[in-house]
C-alpha distance (Angstrom), angle and dihedral (degrees) to the residues before:
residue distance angle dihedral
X1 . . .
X2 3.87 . .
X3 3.54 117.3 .
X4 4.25 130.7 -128.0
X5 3.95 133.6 -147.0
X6 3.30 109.2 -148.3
X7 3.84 125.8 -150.0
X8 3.42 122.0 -174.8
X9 4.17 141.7 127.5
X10 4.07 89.0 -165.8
X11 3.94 114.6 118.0
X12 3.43 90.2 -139.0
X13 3.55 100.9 59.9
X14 3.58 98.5 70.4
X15 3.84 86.1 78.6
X16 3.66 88.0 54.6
X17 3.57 95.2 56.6
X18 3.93 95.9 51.4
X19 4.00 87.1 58.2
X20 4.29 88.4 40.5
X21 3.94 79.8 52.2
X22 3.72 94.5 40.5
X23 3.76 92.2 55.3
X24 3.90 94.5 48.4
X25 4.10 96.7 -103.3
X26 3.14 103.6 112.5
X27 3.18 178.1 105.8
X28 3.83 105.1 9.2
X29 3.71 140.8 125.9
X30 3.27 129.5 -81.3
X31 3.63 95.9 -116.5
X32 4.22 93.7 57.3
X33 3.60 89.1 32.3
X34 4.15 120.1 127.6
X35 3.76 90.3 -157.6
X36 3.70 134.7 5.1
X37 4.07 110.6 -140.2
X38 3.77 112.8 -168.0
X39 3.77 128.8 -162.4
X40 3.84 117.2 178.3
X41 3.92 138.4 136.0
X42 3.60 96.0 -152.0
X43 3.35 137.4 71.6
X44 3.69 124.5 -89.3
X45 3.77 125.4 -104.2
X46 3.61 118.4 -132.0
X47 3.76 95.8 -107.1
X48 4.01 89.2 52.7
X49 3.93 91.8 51.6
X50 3.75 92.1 51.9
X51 3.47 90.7 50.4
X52 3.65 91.1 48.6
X53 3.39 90.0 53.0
X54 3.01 102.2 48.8
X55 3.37 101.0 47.1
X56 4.39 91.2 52.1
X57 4.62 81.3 66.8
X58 3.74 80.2 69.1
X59 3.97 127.7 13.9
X60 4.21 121.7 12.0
X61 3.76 125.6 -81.3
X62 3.71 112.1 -153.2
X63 3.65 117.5 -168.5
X64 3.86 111.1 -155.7
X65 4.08 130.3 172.5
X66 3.29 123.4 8.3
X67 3.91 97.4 -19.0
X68 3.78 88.4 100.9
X69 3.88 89.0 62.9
X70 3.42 97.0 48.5
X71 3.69 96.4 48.8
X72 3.90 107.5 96.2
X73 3.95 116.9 -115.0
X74 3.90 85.6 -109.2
X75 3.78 96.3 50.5
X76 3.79 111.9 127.3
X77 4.24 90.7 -136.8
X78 4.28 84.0 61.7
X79 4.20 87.2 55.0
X80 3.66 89.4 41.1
X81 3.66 95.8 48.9
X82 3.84 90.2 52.0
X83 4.27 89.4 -137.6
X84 3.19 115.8 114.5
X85 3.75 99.5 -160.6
X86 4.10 126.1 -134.8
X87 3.44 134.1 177.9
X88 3.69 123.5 -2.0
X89 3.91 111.8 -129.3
X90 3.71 119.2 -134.2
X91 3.92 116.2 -109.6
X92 4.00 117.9 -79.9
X93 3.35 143.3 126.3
X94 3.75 119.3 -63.6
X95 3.56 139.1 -158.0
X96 3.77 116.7 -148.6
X97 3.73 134.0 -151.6
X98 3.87 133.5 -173.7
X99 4.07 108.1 -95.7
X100 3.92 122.1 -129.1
X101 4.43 86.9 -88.4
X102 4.21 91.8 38.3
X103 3.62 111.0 81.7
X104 3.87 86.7 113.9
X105 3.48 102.3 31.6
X106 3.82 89.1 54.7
X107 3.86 96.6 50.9
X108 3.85 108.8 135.3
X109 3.61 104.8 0.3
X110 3.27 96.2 144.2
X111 3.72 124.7 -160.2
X112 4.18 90.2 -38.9
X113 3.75 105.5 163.5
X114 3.93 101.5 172.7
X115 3.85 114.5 -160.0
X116 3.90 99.9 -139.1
X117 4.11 152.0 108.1
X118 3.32 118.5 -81.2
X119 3.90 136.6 173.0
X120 3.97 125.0 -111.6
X121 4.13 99.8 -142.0
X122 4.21 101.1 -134.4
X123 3.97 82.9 -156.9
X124 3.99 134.8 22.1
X125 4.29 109.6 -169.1
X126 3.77 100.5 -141.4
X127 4.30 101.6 -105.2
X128 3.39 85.7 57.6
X129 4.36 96.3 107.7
X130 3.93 106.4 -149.1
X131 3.84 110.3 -148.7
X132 4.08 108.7 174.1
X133 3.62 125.6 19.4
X134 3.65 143.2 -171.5
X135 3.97 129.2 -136.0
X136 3.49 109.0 -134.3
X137 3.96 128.7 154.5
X138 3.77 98.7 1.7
X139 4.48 86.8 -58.1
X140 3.80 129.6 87.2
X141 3.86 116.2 -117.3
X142 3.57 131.3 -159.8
X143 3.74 118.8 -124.4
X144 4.12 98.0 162.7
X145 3.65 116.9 47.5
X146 4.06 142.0 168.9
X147 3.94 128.4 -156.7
X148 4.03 108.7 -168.5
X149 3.37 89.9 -174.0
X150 3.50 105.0 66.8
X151 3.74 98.3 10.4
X152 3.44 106.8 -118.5
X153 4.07 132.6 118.4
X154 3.84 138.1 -168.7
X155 3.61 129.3 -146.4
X156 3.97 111.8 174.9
X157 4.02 98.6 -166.2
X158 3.61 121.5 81.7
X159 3.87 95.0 82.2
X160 3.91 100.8 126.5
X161 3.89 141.7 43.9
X162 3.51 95.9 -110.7
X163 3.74 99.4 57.5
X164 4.08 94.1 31.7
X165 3.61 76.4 67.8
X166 3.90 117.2 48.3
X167 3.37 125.9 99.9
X168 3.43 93.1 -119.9
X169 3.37 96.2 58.4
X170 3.32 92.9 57.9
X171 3.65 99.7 54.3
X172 3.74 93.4 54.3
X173 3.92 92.6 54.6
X174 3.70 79.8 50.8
X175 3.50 98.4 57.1
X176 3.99 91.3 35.9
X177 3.87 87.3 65.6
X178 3.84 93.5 43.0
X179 3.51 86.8 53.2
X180 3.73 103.8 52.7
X181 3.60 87.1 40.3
X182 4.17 85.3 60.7
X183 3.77 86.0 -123.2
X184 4.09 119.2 157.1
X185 3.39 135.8 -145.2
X186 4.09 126.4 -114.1
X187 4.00 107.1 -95.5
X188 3.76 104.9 -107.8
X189 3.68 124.6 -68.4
X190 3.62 121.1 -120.4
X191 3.73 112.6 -128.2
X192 3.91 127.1 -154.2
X193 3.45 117.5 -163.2
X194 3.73 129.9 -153.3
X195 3.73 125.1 -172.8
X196 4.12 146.0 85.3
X197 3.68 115.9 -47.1
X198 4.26 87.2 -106.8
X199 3.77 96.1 46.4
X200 3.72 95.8 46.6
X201 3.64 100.5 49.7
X202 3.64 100.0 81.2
X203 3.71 91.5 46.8
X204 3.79 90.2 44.0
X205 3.78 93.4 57.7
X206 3.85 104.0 32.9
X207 4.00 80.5 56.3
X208 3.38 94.6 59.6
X209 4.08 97.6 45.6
X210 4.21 82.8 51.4
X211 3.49 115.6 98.9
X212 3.67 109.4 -145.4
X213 4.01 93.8 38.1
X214 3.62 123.8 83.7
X215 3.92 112.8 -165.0
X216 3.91 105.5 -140.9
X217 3.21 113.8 165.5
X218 3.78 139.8 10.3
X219 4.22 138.8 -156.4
X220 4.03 108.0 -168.0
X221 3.71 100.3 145.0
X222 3.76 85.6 -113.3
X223 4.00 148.4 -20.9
X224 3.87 119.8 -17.0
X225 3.63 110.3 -122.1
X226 3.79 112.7 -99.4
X227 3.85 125.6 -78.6
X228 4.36 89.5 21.1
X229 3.79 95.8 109.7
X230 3.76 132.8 -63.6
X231 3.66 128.7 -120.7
X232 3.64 107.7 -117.1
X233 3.90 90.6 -155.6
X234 3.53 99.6 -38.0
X235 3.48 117.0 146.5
X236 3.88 130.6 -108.1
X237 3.70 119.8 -137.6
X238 3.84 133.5 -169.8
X239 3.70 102.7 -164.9
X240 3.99 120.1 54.6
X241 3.99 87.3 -158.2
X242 4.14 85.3 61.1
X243 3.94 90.5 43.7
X244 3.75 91.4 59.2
X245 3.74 100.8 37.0
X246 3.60 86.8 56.9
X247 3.56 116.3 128.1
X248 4.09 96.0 -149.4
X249 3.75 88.3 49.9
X250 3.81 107.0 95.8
X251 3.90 94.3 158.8
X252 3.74 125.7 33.7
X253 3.69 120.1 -170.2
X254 4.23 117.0 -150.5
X255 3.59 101.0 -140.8
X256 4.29 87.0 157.3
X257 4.07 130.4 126.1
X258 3.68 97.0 -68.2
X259 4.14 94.8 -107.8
X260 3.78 82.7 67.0
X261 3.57 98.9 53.8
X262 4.04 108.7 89.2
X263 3.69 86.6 41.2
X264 3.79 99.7 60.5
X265 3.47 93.0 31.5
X266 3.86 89.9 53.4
X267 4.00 88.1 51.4
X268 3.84 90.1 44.8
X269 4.00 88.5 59.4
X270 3.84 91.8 40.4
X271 3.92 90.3 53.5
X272 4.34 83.9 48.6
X273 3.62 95.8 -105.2
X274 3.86 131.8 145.4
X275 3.59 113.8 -117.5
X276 3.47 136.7 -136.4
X277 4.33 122.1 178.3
X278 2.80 128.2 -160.4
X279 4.37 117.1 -135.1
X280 3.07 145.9 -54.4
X281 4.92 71.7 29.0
X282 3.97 94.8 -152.0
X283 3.81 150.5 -19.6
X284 3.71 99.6 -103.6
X285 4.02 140.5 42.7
X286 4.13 85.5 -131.2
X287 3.82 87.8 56.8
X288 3.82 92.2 52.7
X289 4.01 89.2 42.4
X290 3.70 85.2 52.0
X291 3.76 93.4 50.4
X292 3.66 97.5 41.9
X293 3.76 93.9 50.0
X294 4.02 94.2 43.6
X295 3.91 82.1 59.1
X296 3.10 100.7 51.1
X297 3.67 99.5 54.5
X298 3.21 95.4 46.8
X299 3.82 95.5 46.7
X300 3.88 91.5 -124.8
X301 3.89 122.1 147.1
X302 3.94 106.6 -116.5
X303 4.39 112.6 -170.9
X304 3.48 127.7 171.5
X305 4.02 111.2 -155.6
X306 3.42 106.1 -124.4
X307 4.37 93.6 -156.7
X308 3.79 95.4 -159.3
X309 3.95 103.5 40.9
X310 3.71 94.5 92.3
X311 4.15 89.4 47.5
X312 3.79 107.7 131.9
X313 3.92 91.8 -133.5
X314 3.97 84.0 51.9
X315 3.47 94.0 49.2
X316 3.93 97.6 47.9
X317 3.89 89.9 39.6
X318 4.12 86.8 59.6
X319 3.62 94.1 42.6
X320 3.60 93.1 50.8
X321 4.06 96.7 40.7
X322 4.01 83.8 46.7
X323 3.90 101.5 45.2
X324 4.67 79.6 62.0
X325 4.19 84.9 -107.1
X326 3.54 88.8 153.8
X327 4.06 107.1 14.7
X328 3.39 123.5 -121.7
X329 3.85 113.6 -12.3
X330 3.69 125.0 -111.3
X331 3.70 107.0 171.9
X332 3.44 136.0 10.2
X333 3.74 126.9 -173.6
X334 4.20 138.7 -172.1
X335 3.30 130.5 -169.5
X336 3.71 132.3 -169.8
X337 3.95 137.0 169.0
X338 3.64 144.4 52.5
X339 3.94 131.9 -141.7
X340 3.79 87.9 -72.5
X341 3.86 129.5 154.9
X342 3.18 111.1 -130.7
X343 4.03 124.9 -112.5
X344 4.06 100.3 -130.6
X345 3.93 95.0 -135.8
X346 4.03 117.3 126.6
X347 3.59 92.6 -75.3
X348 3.82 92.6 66.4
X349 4.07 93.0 47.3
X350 3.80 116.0 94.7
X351 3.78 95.1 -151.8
X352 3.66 91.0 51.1
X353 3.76 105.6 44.9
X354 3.67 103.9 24.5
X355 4.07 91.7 -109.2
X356 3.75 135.5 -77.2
X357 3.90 96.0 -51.9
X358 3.95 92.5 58.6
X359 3.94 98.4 37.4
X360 3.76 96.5 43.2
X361 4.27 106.9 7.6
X362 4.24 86.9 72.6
X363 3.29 103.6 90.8
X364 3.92 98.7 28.0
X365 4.08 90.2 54.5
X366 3.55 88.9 44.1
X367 3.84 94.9 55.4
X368 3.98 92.9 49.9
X369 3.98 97.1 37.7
X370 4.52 82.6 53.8
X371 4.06 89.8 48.2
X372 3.78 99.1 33.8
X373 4.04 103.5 47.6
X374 3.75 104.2 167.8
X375 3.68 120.9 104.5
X376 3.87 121.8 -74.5
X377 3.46 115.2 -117.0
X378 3.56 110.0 179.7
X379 4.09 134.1 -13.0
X380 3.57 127.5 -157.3
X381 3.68 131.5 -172.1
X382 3.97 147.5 162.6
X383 3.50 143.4 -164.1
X384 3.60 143.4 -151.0
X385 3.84 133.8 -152.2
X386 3.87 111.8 -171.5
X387 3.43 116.3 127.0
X388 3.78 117.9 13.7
X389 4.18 102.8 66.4
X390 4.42 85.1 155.6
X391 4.07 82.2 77.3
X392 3.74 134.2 45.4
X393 3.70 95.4 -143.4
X394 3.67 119.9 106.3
X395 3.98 108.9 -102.1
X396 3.45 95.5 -148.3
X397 4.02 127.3 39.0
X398 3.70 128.7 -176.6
X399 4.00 122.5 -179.3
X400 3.70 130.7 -169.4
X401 4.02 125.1 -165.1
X402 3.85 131.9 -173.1
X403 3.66 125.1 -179.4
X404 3.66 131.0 -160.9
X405 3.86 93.4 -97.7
X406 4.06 88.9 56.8
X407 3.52 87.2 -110.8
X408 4.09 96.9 141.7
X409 3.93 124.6 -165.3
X410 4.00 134.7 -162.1
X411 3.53 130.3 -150.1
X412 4.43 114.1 -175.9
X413 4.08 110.3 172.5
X414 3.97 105.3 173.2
X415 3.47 135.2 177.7
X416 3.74 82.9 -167.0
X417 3.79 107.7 63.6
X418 3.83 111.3 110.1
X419 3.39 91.6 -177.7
X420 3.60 131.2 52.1
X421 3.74 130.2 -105.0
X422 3.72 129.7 -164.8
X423 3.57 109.9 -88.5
X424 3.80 99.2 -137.7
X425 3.41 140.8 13.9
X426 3.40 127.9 173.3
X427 4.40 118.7 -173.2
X428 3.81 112.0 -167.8
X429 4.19 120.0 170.1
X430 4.27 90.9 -88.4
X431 3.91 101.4 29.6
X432 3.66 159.5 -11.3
X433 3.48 128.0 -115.5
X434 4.34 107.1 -155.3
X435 3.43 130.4 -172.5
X436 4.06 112.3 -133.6
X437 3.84 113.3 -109.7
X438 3.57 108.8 -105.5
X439 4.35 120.4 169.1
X440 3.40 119.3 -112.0
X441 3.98 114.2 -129.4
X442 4.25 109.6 -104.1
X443 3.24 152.5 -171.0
X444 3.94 139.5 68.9
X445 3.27 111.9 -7.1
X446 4.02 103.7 4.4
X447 3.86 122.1 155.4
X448 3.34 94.9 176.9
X449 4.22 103.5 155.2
X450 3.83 84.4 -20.0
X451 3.76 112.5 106.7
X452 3.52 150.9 -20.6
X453 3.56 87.9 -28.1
X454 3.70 97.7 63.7
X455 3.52 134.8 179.1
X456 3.44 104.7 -95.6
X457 4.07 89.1 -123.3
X458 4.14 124.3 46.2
X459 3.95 83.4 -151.9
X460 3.34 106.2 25.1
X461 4.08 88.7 166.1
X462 3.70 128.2 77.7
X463 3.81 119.3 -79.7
X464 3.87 118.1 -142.8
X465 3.79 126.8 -169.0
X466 3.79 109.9 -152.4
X467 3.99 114.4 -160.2
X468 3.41 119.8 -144.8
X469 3.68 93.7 -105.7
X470 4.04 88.2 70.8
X471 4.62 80.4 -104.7
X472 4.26 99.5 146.4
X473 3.44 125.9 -153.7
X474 3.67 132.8 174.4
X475 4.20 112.9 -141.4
X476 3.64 118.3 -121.0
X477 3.64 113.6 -125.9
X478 3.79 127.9 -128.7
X479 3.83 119.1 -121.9
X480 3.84 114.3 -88.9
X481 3.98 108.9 -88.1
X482 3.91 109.6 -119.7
X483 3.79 105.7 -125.9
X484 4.18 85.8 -41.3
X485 3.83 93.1 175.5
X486 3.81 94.2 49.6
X487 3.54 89.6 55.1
X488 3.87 96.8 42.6
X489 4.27 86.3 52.6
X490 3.94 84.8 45.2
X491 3.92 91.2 51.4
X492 4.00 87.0 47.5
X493 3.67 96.0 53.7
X494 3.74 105.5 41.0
X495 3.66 96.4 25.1
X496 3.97 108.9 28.7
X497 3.79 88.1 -126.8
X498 3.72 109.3 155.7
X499 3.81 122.1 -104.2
X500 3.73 108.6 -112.8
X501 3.56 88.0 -151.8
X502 3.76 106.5 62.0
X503 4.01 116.7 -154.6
X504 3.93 89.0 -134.3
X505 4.29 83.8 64.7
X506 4.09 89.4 55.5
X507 4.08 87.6 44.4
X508 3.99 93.1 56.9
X509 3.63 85.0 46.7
X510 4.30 91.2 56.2
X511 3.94 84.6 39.6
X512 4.08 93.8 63.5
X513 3.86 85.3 28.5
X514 3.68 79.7 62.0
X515 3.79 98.0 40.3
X516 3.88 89.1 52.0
X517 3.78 96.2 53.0
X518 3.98 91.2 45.7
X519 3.87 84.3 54.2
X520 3.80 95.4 44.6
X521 4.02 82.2 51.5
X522 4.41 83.7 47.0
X523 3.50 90.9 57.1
X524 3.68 96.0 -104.0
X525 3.91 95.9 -39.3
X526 3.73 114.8 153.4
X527 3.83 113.6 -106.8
X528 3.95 131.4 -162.5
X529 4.09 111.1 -131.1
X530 3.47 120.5 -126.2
């Protein structure tokens, strides 16, 4: 993996360099750098041009944020570039496409619309390769550029905080540097996928709209239901054992009941496969150990798909909680359910799915353990049966957390609640942030946000964050992600990006999931996770 020098006096960019690090480009010195990658708003000294110089006779220099700005007109690095920079554009929110030379930089973007200054170029010499552009004023402008010639690129976002530190961003300087540096992705991995004909469909079709997987061949114990994806030539196996023996298989997803999961994914590794599982990934903090470890020494990718992370409520809740909206949180509570009789298939059998707190806690534990970071000290939980004998799992859940800071959490999923509760609600020491209360559909039969067959939203309502002053104001939610953690696992195999979603998060989450059902079985008593 080629390694990065970063130079930059931006607060922001310290964020950037974790991921750089995190990804295995960088830090290093200038001197055993591949690529220097320079961030600055001021102008450059006379020492720091020569260096820059210099350095462009023999690795890359890449120029990104507002270091084109602060360049003078006369600046050697503006001739090399071969943009002659205009106007600067006010911040706003920008909607990029792939430029005429960026069909491979721009692989798996995503939806990323940046709100940030950029630079309109009043001349482009023609070597200069344009990779992403903006559409501004009826014309397409380049903002991330590539000279071969004389080594040196431009890259005119990266102004602000806010975009120094997304993901996103990150990626593209990524693939910026393996570009100049002429490096290729991996040819696409072929994915098998192993699961029940509802569990797999999601997978099976956000494979196939991810560049960089290729699905190949598929074990759902029979026909998908109609309109959930087609197969495009992938091919249909009986026998999971022959799925994950097979030697065009490089990534297997575990899309199985949940009891099933370390097993499979534990043959999947043995048989040298990446693996992908699907949530809540096992039943026990020494089956994720087990899984993590095998991984590891075999130098296999293992994922779990966390199905609400990319949620828009989720994603404006974080950004809200992160950006100090409400100070330091105290309390933070989910709700989920509805007086709802249960269906009877796998999900509602205890022996099968591990119980409420695996099948439906997931994504609720994995919200607070993201927000509330400090250690867990002790979990407590209980659980009712009073109305639903048809099923084995509890119909009524309650779970208490409380972390080392005295930060405490509360997660309530009922099949019991006839009427309905606020979804979220989140107390820190100078606000709240509160989702609206919206009724959950009921009745025989109803899944609504129970199963496989999720809503398509964890909040679907409105989220409000009330200041202490009594000031109200309702938070704007981000576009819905298209299949976000598809194209994060595609980046990781074909690229080596990072995962932003590390498997050790999803095993804390099984290792209070764990605690809570040992204190259910305790009568309530609080338990320290593993």
């Amino acid at each position: 993996m080629p390694r990065i020098h970063l130079v930059s006096n931006l607060p922001g960019a310290s964020v950037l360099g974790d991921h750089l690090r995190g990804a295995g480009l960088g830090p290093t010195s200038a001197r055993s750098a591949d690529a220097l990658l320079v961030l600055i708003d001021r102008p450059l000294d006379g020492v720091e041009q020569d260096v820059l110089d210099r350095a462009r006779q023999s690795v890359p220099v890449l120029l990104a944020g507002p270091t084109l700005r602060s360049l003078p007109p006369d600046s050697p690095l503006v001739e090399a570039s071969g943009l002659l920079p205009g106007r600067v554009i006010p911040a706003h929110e920008l909607s990029l496409i792939p430029g005429p030379d960026g069909g491979d930089f721009t692989a798996r973007i995503g939806d990323f619309r940046p709100v940030d200054q950029w630079v309109i170029p009043d001349k482009i010499v023609d070597d200069v390769q344009q990779l992403l552009m903006v559409r501004h004023e009826l014309a397409d402008h380049a903002v991330c550029t590539w000279r071969p010639s004389t080594g040196l690129g431009m890259f005119t976002l990266g102004s602000g905080g806010r975009v120094l530190a997304d993901p996103a961003y990150h990626r593209l300087i990524g693939r910026w540097l393996r570009h100049a540096l002429g490096v290729l992705d991996a040819p696409p991995v072929r994915v098998g996928l192993l699961g029940t004909a509802d569990s797999a469909a999601a997978h099976h079709m956000a494979v196939e709209a991810t560049e960089g997987l290729e699905m190949t061949a598929v074990c759902d114990g029979g026909s998908r239901p109609s309109g959930r994806g087609g197969d495009r030539g992938a091919r249909r196996i009986a026998n999971p054992a022959e799925l994950v023996a097979d030697p065009e298989v490089g990534l297997v997803i575990v899309a199985t009941p949940t009891h099933t999961h370390a097993e499979w994914a534990m043959r999947a590794l043995d048989a040298g496969k990446h693996v992908v599982v699907e949530q809540p990934f096992c039943l026990a903090t020494q089956e994720a150990d087990d899984l993590i470890s095998a991984a590891a020494e075999r130098g296999l990718v293992l994922a779990v798909h966390p199905d609400q992370r990319d949620d828009p409520g989720c994603r404006a809740l974080r950004a809200a909680v992160r950006s100090g909206a409400v100070g330091d949180v105290l309390w933070l509570e989910t709700f989920q359910g509805a007086f709802a009789r249960p269906a009877g298939t796998w999900h509602d059998d205890v022996r099968v799915s591990g119980g409420v707190i695996y099948d439906r806690g997931f994504a609720h534990l994995d919200l607070i353990l993201d927000l509330l970071t400090e250690p867990v000290e002790w979990v407590s939980a209980s659980a009712h049966k009073r109305v639903w004998h048809h099923v084995s799992n509890a119909d009524h859940i309650r779970i208490l957390l409380h972390f080392a800071d005295g930060a405490e959490a509360q997660v309530t999923i009922s099949d019991l609640a006839a009427v309905a509760w606020p979804r979220l609600h989140a107390m820190g020491a100078t606000g709240s942030i509160v989702s609206e209360v919206m009724a959950e559909s009921a009745g025989p039969g109803s899944r609504s946000g129970r199963h496989s067959e999720r809503t398509p939203e964890a909040f679907p309502a409105p989220l409000n964050l009330v200041t202490g002053d009594g000031n109200r104001t309702r938070l704007a939610f981000p576009p819905p992600a298209t299949s976000g953690f598809h194209s994060e696992l595609a980046d990781r195999l074909v690229s080596g990006w990072p995962m932003p979603y590390p498997v050790e998060a999803a095993r804390r989450v099984v290792a209070v999931m764990e605690a809570a059902t040992r204190s259910v079985a305790a009568g309530a008593a609080p338990v320290t996770p593993a």
